[in-house]
KETORLUM-73905 format. One record per residue (C-alpha): x negated, y, z negated; residue in one letter; residue number from 1. Coordinates in steps of 0.5 Angstrom, whole numbers. Layout:
// KETORLUM-73905
@u = X	v = Y	w = Z	residu = A	num = NUM
...
//
This chain:
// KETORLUM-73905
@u = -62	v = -226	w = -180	residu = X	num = 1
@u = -54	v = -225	w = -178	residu = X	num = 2
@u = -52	v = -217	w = -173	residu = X	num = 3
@u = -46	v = -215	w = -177	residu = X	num = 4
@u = -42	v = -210	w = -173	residu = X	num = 5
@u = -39	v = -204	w = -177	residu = X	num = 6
@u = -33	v = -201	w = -173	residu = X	num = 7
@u = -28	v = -196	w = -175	residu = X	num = 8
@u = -21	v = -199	w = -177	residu = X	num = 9
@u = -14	v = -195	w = -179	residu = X	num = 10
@u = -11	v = -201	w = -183	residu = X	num = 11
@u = -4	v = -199	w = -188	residu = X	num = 12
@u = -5	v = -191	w = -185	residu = X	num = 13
@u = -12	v = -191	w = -188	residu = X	num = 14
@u = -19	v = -191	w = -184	residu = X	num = 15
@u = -23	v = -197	w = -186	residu = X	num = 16
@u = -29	v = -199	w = -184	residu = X	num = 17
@u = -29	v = -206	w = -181	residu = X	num = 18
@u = -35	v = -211	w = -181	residu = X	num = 19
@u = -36	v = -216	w = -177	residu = X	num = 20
@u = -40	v = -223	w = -176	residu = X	num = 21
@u = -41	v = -230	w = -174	residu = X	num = 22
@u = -38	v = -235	w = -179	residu = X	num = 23
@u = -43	v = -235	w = -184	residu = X	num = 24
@u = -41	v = -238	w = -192	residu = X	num = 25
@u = -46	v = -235	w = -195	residu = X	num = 26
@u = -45	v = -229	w = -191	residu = X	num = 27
@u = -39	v = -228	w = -193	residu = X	num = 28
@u = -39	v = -230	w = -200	residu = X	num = 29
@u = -45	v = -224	w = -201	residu = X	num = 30
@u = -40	v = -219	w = -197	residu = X	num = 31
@u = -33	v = -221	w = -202	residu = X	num = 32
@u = -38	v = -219	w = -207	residu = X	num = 33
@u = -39	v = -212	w = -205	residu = X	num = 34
@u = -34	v = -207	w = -210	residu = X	num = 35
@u = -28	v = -206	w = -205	residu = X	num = 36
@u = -29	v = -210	w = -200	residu = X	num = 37
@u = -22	v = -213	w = -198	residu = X	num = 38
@u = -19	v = -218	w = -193	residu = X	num = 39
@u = -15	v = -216	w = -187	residu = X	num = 40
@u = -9	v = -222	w = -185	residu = X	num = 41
@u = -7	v = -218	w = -180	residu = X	num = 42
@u = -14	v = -217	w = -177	residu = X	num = 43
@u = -17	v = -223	w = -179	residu = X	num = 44
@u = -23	v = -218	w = -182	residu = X	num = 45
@u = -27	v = -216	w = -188	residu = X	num = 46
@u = -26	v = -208	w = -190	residu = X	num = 47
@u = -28	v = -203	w = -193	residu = X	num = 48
@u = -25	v = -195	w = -194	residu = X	num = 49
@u = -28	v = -191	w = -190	residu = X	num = 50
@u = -32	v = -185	w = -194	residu = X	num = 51
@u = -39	v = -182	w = -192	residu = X	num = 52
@u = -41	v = -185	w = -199	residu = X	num = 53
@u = -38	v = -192	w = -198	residu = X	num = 54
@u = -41	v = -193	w = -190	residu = X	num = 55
@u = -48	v = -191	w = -194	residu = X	num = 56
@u = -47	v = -197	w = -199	residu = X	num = 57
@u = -45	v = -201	w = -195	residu = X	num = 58
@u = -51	v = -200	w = -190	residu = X	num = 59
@u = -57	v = -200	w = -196	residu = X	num = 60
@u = -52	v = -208	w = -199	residu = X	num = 61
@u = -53	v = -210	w = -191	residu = X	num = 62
@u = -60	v = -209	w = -191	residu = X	num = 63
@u = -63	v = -212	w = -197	residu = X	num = 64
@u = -62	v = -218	w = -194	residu = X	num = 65
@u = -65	v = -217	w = -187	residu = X	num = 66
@u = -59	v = -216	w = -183	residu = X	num = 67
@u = -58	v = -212	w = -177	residu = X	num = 68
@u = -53	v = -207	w = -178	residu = X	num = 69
@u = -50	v = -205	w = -171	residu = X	num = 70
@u = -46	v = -198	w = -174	residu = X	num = 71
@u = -46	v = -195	w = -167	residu = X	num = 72
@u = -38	v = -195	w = -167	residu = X	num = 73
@u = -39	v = -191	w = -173	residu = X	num = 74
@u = -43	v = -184	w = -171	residu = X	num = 75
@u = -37	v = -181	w = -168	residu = X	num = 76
@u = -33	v = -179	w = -174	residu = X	num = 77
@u = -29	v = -174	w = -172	residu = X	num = 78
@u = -26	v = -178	w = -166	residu = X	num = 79
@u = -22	v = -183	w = -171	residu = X	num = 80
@u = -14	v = -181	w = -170	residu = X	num = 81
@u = -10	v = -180	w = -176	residu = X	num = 82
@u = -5	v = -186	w = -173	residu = X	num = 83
@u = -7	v = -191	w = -169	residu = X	num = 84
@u = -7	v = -188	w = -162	residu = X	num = 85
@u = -2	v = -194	w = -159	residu = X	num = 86
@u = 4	v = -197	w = -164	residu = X	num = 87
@u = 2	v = -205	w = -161	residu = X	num = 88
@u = 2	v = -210	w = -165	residu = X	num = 89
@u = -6	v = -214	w = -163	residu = X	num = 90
@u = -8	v = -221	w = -164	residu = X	num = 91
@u = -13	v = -222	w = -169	residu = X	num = 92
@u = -19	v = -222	w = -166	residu = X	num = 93
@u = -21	v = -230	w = -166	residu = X	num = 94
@u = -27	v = -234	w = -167	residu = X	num = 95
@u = -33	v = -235	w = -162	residu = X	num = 96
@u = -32	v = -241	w = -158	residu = X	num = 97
@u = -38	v = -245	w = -156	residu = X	num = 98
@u = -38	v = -243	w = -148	residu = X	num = 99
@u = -38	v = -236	w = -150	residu = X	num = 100
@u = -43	v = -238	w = -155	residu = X	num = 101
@u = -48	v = -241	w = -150	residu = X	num = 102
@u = -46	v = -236	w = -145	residu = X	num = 103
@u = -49	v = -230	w = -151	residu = X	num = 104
@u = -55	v = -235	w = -153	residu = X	num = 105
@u = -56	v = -236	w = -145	residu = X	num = 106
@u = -55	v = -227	w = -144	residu = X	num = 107
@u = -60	v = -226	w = -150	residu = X	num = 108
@u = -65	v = -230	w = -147	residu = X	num = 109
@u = -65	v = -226	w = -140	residu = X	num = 110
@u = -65	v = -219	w = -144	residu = X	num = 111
@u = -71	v = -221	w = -148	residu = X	num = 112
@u = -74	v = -224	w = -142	residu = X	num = 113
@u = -72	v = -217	w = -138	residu = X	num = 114
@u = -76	v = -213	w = -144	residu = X	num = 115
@u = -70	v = -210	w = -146	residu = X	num = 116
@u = -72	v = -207	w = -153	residu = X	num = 117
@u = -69	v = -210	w = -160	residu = X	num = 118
@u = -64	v = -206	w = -161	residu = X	num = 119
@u = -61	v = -205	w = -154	residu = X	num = 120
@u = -61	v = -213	w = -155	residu = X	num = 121
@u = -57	v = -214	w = -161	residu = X	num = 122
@u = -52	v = -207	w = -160	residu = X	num = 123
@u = -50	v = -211	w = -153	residu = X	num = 124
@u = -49	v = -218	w = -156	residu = X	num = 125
@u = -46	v = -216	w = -162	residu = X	num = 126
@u = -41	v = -212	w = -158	residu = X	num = 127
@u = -40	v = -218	w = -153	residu = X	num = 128
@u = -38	v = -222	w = -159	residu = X	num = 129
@u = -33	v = -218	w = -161	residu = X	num = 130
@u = -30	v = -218	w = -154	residu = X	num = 131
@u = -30	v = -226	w = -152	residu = X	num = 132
@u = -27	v = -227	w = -159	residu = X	num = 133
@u = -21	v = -222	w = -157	residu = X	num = 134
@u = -20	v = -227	w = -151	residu = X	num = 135
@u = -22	v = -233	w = -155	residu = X	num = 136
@u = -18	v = -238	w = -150	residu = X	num = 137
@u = -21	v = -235	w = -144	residu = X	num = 138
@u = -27	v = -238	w = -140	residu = X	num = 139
@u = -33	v = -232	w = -138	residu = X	num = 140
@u = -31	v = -234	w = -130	residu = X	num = 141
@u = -23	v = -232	w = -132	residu = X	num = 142
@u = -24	v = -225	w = -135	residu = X	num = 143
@u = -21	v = -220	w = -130	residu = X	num = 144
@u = -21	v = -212	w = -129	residu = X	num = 145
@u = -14	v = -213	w = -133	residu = X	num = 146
@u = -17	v = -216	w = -139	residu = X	num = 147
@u = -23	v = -211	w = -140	residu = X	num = 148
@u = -17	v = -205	w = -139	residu = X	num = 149
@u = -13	v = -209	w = -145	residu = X	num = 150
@u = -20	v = -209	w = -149	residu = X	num = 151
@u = -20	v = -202	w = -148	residu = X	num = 152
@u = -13	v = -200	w = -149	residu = X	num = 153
@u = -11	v = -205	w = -155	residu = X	num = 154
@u = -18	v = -206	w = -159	residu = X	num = 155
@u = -22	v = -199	w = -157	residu = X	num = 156
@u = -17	v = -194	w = -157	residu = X	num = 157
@u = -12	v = -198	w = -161	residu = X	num = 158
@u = -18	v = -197	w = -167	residu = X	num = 159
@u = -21	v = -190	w = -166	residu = X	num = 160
@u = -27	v = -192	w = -163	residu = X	num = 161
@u = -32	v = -187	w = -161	residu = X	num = 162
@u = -34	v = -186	w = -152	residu = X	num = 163
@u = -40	v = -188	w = -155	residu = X	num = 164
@u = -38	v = -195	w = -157	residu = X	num = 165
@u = -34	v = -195	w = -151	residu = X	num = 166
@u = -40	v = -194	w = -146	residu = X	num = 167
@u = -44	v = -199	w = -149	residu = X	num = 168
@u = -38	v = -204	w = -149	residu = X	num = 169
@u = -37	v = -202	w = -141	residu = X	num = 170
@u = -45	v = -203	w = -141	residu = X	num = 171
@u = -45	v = -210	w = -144	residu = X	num = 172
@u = -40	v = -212	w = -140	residu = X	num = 173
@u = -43	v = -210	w = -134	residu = X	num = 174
@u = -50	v = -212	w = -135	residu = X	num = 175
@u = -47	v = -219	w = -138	residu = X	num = 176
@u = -44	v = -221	w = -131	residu = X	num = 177
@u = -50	v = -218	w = -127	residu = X	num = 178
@u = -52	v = -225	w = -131	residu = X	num = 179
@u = -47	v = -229	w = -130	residu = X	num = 180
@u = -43	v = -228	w = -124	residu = X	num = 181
@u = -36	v = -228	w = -124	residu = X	num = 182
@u = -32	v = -228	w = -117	residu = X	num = 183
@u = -24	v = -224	w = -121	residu = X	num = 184
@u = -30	v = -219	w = -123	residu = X	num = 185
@u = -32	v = -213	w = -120	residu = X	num = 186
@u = -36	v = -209	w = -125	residu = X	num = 187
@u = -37	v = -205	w = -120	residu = X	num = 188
@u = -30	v = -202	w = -122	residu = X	num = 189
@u = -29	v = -202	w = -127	residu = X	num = 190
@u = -29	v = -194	w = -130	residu = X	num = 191
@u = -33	v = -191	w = -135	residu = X	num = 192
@u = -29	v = -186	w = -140	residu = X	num = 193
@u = -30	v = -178	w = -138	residu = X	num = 194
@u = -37	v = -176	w = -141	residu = X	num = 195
@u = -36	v = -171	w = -147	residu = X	num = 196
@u = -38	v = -164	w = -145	residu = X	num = 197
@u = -39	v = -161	w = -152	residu = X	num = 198
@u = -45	v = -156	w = -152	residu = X	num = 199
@u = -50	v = -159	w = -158	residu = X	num = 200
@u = -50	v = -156	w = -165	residu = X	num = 201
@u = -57	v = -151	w = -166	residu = X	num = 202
@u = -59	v = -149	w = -173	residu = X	num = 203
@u = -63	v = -142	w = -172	residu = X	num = 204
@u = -71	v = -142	w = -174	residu = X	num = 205
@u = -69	v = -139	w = -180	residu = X	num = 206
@u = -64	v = -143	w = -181	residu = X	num = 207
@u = -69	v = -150	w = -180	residu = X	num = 208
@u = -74	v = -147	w = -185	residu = X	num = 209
@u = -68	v = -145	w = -191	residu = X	num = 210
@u = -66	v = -153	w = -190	residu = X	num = 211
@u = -73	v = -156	w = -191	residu = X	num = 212
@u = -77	v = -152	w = -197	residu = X	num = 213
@u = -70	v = -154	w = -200	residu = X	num = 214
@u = -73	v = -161	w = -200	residu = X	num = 215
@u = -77	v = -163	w = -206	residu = X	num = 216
@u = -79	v = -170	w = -204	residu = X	num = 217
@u = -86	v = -170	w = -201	residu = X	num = 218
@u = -85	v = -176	w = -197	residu = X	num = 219
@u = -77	v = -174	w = -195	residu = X	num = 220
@u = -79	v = -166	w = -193	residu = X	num = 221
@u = -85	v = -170	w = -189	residu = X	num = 222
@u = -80	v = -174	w = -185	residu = X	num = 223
@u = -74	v = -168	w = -184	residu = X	num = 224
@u = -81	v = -163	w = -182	residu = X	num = 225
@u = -84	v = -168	w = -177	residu = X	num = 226
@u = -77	v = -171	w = -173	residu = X	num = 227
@u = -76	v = -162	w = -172	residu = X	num = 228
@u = -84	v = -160	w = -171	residu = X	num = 229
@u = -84	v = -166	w = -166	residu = X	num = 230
@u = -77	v = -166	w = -163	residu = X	num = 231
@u = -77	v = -174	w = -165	residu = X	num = 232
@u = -71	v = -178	w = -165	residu = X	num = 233
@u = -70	v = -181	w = -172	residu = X	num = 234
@u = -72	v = -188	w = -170	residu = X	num = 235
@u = -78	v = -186	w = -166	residu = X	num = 236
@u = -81	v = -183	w = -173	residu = X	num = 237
@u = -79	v = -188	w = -177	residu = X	num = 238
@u = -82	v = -193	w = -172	residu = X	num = 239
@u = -88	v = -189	w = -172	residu = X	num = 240
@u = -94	v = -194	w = -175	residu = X	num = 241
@u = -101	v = -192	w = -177	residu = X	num = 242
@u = -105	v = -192	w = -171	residu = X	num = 243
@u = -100	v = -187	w = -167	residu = X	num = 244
@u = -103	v = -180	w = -170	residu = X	num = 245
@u = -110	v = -178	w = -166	residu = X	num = 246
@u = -112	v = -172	w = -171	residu = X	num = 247
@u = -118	v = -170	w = -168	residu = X	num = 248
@u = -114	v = -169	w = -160	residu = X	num = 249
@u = -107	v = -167	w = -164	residu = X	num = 250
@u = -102	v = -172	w = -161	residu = X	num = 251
@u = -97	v = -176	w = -163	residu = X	num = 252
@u = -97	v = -183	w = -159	residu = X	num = 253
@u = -90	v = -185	w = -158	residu = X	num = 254
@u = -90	v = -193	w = -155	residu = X	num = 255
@u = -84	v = -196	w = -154	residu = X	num = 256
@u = -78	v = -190	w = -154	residu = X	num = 257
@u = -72	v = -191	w = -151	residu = X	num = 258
@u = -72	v = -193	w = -144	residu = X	num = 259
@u = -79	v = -197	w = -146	residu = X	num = 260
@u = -82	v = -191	w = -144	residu = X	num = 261
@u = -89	v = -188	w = -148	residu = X	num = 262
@u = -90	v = -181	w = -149	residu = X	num = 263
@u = -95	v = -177	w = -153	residu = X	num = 264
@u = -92	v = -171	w = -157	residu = X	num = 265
@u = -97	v = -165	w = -159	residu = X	num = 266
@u = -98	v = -164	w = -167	residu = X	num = 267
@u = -99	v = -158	w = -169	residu = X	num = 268
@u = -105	v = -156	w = -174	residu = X	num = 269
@u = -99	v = -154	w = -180	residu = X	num = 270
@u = -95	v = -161	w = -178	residu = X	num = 271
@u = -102	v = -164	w = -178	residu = X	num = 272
@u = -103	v = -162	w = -186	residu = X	num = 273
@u = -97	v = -164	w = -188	residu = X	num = 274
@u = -98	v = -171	w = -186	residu = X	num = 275
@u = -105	v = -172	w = -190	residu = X	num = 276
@u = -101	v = -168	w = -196	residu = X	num = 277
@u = -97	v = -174	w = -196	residu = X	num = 278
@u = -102	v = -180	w = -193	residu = X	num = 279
@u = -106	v = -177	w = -200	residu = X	num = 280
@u = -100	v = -178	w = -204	residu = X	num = 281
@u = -97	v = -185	w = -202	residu = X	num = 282
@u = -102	v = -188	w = -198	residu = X	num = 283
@u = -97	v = -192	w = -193	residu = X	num = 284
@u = -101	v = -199	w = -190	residu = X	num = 285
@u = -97	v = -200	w = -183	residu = X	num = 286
@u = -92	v = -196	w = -182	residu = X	num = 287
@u = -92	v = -187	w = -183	residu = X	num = 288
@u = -85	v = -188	w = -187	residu = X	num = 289
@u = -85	v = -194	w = -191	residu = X	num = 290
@u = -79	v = -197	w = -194	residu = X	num = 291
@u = -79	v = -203	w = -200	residu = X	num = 292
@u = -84	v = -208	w = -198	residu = X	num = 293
@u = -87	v = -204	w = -193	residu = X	num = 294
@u = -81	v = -205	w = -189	residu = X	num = 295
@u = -81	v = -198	w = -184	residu = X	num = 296
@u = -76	v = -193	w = -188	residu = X	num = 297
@u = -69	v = -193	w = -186	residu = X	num = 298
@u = -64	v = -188	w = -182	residu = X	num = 299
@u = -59	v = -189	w = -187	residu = X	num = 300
@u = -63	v = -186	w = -192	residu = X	num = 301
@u = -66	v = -181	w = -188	residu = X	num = 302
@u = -59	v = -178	w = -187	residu = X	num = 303
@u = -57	v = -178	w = -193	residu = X	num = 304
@u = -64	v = -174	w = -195	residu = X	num = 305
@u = -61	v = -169	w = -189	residu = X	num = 306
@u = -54	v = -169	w = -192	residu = X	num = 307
@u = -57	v = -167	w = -199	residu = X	num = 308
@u = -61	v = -162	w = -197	residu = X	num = 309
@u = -55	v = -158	w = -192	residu = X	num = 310
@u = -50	v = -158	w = -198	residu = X	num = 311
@u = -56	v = -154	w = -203	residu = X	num = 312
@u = -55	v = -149	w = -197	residu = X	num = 313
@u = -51	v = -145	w = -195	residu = X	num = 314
@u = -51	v = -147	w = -188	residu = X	num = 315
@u = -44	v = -150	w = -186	residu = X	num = 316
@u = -45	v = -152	w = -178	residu = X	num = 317
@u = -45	v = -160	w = -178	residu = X	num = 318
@u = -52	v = -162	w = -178	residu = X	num = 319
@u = -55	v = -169	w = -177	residu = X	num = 320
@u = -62	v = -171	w = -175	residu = X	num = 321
@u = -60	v = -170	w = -169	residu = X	num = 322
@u = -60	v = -164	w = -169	residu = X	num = 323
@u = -66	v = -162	w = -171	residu = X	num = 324
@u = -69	v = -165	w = -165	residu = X	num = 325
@u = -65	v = -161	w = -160	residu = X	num = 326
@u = -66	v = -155	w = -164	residu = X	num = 327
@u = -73	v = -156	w = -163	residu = X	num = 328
@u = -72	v = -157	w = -157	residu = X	num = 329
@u = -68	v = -150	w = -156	residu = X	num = 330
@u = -73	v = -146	w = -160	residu = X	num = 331
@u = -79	v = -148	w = -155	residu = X	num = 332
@u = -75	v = -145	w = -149	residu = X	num = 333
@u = -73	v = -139	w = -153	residu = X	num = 334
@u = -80	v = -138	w = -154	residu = X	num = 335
@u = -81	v = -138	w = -148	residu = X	num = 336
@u = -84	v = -146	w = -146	residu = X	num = 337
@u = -83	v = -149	w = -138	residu = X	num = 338
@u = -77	v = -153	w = -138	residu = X	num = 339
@u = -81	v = -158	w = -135	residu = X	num = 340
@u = -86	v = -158	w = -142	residu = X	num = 341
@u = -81	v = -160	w = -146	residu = X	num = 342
@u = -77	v = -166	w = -141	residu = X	num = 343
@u = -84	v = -168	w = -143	residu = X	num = 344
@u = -84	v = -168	w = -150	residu = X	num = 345
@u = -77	v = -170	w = -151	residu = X	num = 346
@u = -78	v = -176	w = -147	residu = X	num = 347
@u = -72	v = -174	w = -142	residu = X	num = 348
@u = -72	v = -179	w = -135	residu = X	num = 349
@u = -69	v = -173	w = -132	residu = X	num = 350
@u = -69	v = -165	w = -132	residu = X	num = 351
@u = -61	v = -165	w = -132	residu = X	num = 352
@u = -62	v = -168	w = -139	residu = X	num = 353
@u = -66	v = -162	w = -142	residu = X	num = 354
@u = -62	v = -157	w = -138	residu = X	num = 355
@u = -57	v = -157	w = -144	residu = X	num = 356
@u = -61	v = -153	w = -147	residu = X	num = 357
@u = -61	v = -147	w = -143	residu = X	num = 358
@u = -54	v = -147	w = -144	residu = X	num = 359
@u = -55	v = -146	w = -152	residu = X	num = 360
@u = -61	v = -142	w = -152	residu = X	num = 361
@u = -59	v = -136	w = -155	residu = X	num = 362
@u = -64	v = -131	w = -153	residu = X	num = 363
@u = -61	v = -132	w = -145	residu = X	num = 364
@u = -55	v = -130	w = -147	residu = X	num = 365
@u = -56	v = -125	w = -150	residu = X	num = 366
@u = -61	v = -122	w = -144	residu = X	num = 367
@u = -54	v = -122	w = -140	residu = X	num = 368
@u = -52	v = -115	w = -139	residu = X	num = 369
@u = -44	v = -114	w = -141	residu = X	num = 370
@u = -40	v = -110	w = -136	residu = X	num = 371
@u = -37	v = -107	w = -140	residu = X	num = 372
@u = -43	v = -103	w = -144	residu = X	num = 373
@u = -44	v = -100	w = -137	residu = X	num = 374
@u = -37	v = -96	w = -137	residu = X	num = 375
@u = -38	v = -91	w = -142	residu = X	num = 376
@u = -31	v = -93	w = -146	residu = X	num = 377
//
């Protein structure tokens, strides 16, 4: 099994979808014979038109043969310039040398070792990969402040990343020289990109029940309702496994979320129905979600349950399944739940996080009383 990066790319004016690898023959003849994938010289990378319909396809192709697809780049679709947003002309990013090779198996092992969860390991190595091959001349104990400064400018911005992919550049970077010690290297240093203060998108009570009776499929209706009933993150519910619902206390035990943290959330008595509804109908064995043999299902199948269902309504707010969460978690507070409660239940490390929602909660807003009601006018 190979990591394969998917990152935005803007090649000939048009964005793209460039994919990412260690050299592998196989690999490569397997990805050259997806419909549409070409070859960039000038990039030294295989890409793919960027469209919602061809990042799904090219998801679903990867998968097939077990591979993990790091797509984080990816989320922040809006972020992507029309033009690249600086006019320089970039090497190519290189082949992964041996030291810098070792020095990434060596990382592993410590992330494995210091029980960082799978998906953290992969998303920081594979990031890493893509960072040495941009100094593929350069040894680990040369790289300076400077040469991050560069990547940021002339790989990141250059290319549209999202401040998410960004931050797990800058988190791998820092943590990979935690490991290895470099002396030209003060990680200290080296700065973060100014957080995004936008305000989560909330779907109205009225607006989540509209989205889900419009969904048919048991089994997809299933997923949408527990990730909002629960206020579960997406990869949360699909890793949930048999032995996590306790029916008789009316809990779900959530183990190894993020932070490595576990939690139990509170399933409500119609929730709880809905589940043995599905369990009848398709009988899972190991997973509550269950994908081709019996793999847990895919977020990329979930999203594409969740686009399907927006556009058979009339709702025109962007939606993903994130949003279901955080309009859970806003609908609790409406009606009137502790802060407190819901930081538990959402599994937040801290109470900053879960006060984001005291500023989208609408009944707040609406109990403010505007001076100018009072001025008779």
């Amino acid at each position: 099994m190979q990591t394969i990066t998917l990152s935005p790319l803007v090649h000939k004016n048009v964005h793209q979808i460039a994919i990412h690898f260690d050299y592998c023959e196989d690999l490569k003849r397997y990805i050259k014979a997806l419909e549409g994938v070409k070859w960039s010289k000038t990039h030294n990378v295989f890409y793919l038109r960027y469209t919602s319909e061809n990042k799904g396809k090219l998801f679903d192709y990867l998968r097939k043969q077990n591979h993990y697809v790091n797509y984080s780049a990816l989320h922040s679709r809006s972020q992507l310039p029309v033009q690249p947003v600086i006019k320089t002309k970039r090497s190519p990013l290189g082949k992964l040398n041996k030291f810098h090779y070792d020095a990434l198996k060596s990382f592993e092992i410590y992330l494995l070792q210091k029980r960082y969860s799978p998906n953290t390991i992969e998303n920081y190595v594979g990031v890493l990969r893509i960072f040495f091959r941009f100094y593929p001349q350069k040894g680990i104990q040369e790289i300076t402040k400077e040469d991050i400064i560069l990547f940021n400018q002339d790989y990141i911005l250059n290319n549209g990343y999202s401040r998410t992919f960004q931050n797990q550049v800058i988190s791998a970077i820092k943590l990979f020289y935690n490991h290895h010690s470099n002396f030209q290297l003060d990680i200290s240093s080296i700065e973060r990109p100014i957080k995004d203060r936008r305000l989560p998108e909330i779907l109205s009570q009225d607006e989540v029940r509209t989205l889900l009776t419009n969904i048919k499929n048991v089994k997809h209706k299933t997923i949408l309702s527990l990730v909002y009933a629960c206020g579960l993150r997406i990869g949360e519910a699909l890793a949930l496994k048999m032995d996590a619902i306790d029916s008789k206390r009316g809990f779900i035990h959530i183990k190894h979320a993020k932070g490595a943290k576990d939690r139990f959330v509170p399933l409500s008595e119609k929730t709880l129905a809905l589940l043995r509804h599905y369990y009848t109908l398709y009988k899972p064995k190991i997973y509550l979600f269950e994908g081709n043999e019996g793999r847990a299902y895919s977020q990329e199948s979930c999203r594409k349950i969740l686009r399907t269902a927006v556009k058979a309504t009339s709702i025109k707010k962007h939606v993903t399944l994130h949003t279901l969460r955080h309009s859970y978690a806003t609908h609790l507070l409406e009606s009137g739940t502790d802060l407190r409660y819901i930081q538990d239940i959402l599994g937040h490390n801290s109470p900053k996080t879960t006060m984001i929602y005291t500023h989208v909660s609408q009944s707040s807003l609406k109990n403010i009383k505007n001076p100018f009601d009072e001025m008779g006018i």
